[in-house]
C-alpha positions as CSV (number, residue, x, y, z in Angstrom):
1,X,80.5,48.7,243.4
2,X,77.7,46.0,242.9
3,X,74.6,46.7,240.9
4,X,72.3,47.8,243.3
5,X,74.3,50.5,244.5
6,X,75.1,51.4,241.2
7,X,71.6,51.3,239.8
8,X,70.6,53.7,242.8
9,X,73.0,56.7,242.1
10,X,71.8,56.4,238.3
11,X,68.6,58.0,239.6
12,X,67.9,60.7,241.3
13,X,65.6,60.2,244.2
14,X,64.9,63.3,245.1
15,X,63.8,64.1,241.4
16,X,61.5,61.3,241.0
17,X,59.8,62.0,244.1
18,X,59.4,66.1,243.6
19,X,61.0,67.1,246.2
20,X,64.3,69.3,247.7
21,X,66.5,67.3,249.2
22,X,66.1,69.4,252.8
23,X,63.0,67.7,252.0
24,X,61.7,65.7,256.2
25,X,60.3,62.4,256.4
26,X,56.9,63.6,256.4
27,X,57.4,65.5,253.5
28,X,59.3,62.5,251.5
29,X,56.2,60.1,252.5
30,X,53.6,62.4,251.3
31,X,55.4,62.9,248.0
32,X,55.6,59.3,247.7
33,X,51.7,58.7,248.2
34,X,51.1,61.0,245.5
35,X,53.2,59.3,242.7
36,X,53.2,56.0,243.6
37,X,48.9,56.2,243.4
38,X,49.3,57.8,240.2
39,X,51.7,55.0,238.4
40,X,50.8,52.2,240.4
41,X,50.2,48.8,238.1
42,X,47.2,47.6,239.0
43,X,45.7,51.5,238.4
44,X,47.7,51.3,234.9
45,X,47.2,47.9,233.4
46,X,47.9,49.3,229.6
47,X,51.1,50.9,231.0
48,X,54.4,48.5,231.0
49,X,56.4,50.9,232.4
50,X,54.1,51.4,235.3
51,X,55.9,48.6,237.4
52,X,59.1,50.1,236.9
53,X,58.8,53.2,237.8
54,X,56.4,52.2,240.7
55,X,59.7,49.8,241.7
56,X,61.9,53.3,241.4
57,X,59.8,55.1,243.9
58,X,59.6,52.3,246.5
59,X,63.8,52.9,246.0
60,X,63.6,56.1,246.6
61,X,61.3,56.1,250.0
62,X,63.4,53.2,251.6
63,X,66.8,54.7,251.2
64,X,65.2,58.6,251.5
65,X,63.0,57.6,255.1
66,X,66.1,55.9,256.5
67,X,68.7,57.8,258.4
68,X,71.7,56.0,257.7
69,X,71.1,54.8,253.8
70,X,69.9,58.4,252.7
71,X,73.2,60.1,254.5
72,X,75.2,57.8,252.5
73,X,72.9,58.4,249.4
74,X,73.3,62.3,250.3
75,X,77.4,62.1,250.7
76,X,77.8,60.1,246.9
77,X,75.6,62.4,245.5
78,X,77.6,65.3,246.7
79,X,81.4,63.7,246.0
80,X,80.2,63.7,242.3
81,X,78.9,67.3,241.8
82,X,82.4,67.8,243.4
83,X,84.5,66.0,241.1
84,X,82.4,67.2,238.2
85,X,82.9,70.6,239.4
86,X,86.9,70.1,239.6
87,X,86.6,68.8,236.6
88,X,85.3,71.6,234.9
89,X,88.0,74.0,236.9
90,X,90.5,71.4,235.8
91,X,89.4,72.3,232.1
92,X,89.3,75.9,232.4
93,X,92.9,75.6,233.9
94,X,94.5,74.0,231.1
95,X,94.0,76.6,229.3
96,X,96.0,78.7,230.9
97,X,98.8,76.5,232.5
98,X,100.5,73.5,232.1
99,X,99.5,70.7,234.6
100,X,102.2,68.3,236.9
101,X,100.7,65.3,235.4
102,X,102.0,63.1,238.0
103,X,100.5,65.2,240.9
104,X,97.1,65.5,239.4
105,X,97.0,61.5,239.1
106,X,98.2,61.1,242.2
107,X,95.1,63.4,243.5
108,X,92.7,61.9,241.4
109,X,93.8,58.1,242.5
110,X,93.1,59.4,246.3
111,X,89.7,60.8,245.4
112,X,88.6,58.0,243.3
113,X,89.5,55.1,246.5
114,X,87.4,58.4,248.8
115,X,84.4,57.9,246.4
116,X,84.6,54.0,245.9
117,X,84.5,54.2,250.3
118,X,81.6,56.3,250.5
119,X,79.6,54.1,247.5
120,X,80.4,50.6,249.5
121,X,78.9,52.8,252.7
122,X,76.2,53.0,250.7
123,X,75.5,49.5,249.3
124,X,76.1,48.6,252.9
125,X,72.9,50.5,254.0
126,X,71.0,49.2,251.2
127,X,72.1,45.3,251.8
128,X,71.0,46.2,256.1
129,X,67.7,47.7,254.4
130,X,67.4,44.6,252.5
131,X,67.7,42.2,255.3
132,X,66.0,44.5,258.1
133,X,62.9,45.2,255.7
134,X,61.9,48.6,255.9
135,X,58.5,49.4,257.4
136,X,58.2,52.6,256.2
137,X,57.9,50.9,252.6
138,X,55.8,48.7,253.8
139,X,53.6,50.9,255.5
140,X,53.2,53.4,252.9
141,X,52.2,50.3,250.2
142,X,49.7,48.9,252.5
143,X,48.1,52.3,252.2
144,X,47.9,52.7,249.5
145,X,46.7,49.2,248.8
146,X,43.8,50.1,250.8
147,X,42.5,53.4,249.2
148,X,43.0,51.5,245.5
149,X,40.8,49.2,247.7
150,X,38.8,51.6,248.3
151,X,38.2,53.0,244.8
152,X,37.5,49.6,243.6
153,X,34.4,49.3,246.2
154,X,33.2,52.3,245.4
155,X,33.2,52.0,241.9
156,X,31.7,48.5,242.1
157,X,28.8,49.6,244.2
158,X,27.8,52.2,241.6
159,X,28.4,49.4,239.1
160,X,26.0,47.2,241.4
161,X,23.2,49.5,241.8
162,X,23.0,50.8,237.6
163,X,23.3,46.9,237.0
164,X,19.7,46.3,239.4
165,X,18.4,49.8,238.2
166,X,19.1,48.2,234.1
167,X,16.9,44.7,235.3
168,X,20.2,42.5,235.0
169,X,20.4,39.3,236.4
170,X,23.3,37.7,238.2
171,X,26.2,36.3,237.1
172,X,28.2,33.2,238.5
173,X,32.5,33.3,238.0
174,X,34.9,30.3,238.6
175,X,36.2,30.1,242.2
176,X,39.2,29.3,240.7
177,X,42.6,32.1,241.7
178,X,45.1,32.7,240.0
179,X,48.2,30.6,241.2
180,X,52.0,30.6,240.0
181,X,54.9,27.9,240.7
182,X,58.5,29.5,241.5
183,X,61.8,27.5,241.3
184,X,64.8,28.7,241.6
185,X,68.3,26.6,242.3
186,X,69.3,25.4,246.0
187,X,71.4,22.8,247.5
188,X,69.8,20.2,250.0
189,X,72.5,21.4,252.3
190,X,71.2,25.5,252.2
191,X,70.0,26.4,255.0
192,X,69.0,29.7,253.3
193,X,66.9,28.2,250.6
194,X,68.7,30.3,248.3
195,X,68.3,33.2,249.5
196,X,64.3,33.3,249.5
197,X,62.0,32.8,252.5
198,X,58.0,32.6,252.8
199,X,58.0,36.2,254.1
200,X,60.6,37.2,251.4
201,X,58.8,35.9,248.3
202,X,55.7,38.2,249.9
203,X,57.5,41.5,250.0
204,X,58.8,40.3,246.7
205,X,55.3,39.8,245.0
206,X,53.3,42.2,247.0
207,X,54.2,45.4,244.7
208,X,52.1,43.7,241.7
209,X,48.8,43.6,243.8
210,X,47.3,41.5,247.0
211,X,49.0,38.2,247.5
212,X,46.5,35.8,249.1
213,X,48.5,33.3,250.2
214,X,52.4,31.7,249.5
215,X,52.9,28.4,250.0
216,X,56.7,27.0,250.7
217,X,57.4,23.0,249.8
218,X,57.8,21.4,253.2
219,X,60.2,19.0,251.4
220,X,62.0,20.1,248.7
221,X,64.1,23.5,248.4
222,X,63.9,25.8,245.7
223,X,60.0,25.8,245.2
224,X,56.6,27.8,246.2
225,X,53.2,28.3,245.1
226,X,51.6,32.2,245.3
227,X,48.5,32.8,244.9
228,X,47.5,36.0,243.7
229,X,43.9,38.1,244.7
230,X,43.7,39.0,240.8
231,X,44.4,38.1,237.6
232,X,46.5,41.4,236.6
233,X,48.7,40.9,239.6
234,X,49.8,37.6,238.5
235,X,50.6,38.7,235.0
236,X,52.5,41.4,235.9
237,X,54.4,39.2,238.4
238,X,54.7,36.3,236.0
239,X,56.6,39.4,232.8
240,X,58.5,41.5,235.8
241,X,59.9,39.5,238.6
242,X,63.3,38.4,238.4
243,X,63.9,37.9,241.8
244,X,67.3,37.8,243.4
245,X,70.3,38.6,240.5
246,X,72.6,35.6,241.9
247,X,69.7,33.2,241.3
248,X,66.7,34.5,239.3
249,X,63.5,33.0,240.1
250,X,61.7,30.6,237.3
251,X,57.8,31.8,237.4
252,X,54.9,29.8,235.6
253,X,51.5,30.2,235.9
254,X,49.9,26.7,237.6
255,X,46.0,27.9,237.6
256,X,44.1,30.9,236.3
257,X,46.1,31.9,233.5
258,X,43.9,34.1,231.2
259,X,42.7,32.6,228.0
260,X,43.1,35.3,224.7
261,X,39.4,36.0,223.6
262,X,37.8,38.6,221.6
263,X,37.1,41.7,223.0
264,X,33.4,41.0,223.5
265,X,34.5,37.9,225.3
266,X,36.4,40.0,227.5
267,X,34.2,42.6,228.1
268,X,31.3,39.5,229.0
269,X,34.0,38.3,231.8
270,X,34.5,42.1,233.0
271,X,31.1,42.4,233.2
272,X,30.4,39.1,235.1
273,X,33.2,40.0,237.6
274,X,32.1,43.7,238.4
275,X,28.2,42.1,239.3
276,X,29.1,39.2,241.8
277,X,29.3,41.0,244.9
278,X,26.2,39.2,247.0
279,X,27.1,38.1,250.2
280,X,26.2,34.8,249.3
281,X,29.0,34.2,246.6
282,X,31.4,35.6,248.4
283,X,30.9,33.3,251.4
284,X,31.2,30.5,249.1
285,X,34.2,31.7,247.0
286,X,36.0,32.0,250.4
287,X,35.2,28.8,251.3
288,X,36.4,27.4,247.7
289,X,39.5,29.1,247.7
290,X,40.8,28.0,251.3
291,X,39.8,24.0,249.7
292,X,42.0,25.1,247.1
293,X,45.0,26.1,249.1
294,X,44.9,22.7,251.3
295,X,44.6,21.1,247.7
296,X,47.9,22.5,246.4
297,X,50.0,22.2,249.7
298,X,48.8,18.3,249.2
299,X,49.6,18.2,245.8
300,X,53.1,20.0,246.3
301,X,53.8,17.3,248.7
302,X,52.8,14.7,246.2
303,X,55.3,15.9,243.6
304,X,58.1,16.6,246.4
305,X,57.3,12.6,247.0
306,X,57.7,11.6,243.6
307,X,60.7,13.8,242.9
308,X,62.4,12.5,246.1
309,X,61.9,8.6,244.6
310,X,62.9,9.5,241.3
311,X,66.4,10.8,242.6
């Protein structure tokens, strides 16, 4: 049984979500809603365990919103309350009588290859899910993405307008985003790129916050630049992400990494963020960032140059 599999029966999906597992689609999606807003990172940025158990649920909605992957989910979970439940007869009985050894081995042997079928049925739904993508997670994240959105404008238009009731002037940021480098390892002769793609990499990355762009080297394998909407997002991408388990990804931060200040120094920068919102600025920090994207796919070329020559 590979890990995956394995790591998905030690929870229980229908637990983490709060619901009975008679429990319809609708009903499974609306539960998810619920939590994941709740634990979502970027709404708990003091909370390490946040990204975890916002990874859990995403689990749980995937395999419970798919036909196939939650009957097979459904049929493991039921073989083991059945063998713990023989077990516990099994128990009771030797108290009473002596057991064929040889008979019960034999029995348990036939159930354990039963169980070890149904679990690769499993992991067999979950790699299809994998490779297929599942819209429903997908979905459901770019909702909710959109009402944390939503918050966020709200709360900085009440920020804006006690800011311009208080007299306060207006305050400039850099146009700079944060940006990270991936590696990870892949032969010339890959026609996978190690297993990881442009659209890949987003689905990947998109569960820390709002990925502005990725950027895949047009020359050498094994290498990408991400850039990330906010800070948060990239730290929590840059102490989370692992990537795939056969070849874990290699993440460092190439711009916008957060310098460690005092806390007045941070509050000053909070502060400055929450009351640049003109129309103007905005315009401009558009315009900044796209210059910035056509600067690193040029300089990623540059080094894919260099690295070429060097080998």
């Amino acid at each position: 049984m590979s890990g995956k599999a394995k790591d998905i029966l030690q929870l229980d999906l229908y637990g983490l979500l709060g619901i009975e597992n008679t429990a319809t689609t609708k009903e499974i999606k609306k539960a998810y809603r619920q939590k994941a807003l709740k634990c979502h990172p970027d709404k708990n940025p003091d909370n390490p365990k946040a990204a975890e158990l916002f990874h859990q649920l995403s689990q749980a909605l995937e395999v419970l919103t798919d036909a196939a992957a939650k009957a097979a989910y459904d049929k493991v979970r039921a073989a083991k309350k059945q063998a713990e439940e023989r077990n516990r007869k099994l128990d009771d009985k030797r108290k009473k009588i002596k057991l064929d050894l040889e008979a019960r081995e034999r029995q348990a042997e036939a159930q354990t290859q039963d169980e070890v079928q149904i679990t690769r049925t499993l992991e067999e739904e979950i790699i299809r899910l994998r490779e297929e993508g599942s819209r429903q997670l997908e979905e459901e994240q770019r909702l909710i993405r959109e009402q944390i959105q939503r918050e966020r404008e709200e709360q900085q238009n009440t920020g804006d307008y006690s800011h311009r009731n208080s007299g306060g002037g207006r305050c400039s940021r850099s146009s700079v985003t944060p940006k990270l480098k991936l590696k990870w390892k892949c032969k010339n002769d890959d026609g996978t790129n190690g297993g990881y793609c442009q659209e890949f990499i987003l689905k990947l990355l998109q569960k820390y916050g709002d990925v502005l762009n990725v950027v895949m080297s047009g020359k050498k394998k094994g290498s990408a630049v991400v850039e990330f909407a906010t800070v948060r997002a990239a730290e929590l991408a840059v102490k989370n992400e692992r990537g795939l388990s056969e070849n874990p990804l290699k993440i460092l931060w190439l711009e916008g990494q957060p310098e460690v200040g005092p806390p007045s120094q941070f509050m000053s920068t909070q502060a400055s963020l929450a009351n640049e919102r003109d129309y103007e600025s905005v315009v401009m920090m558009k315009m900044r960032q796209a210059a910035e994207r056509q600067r690193l796919i040029e300089q990623m070329q540059r080094e894919d140059d260099e690295e070429g020559a060097a080998s």
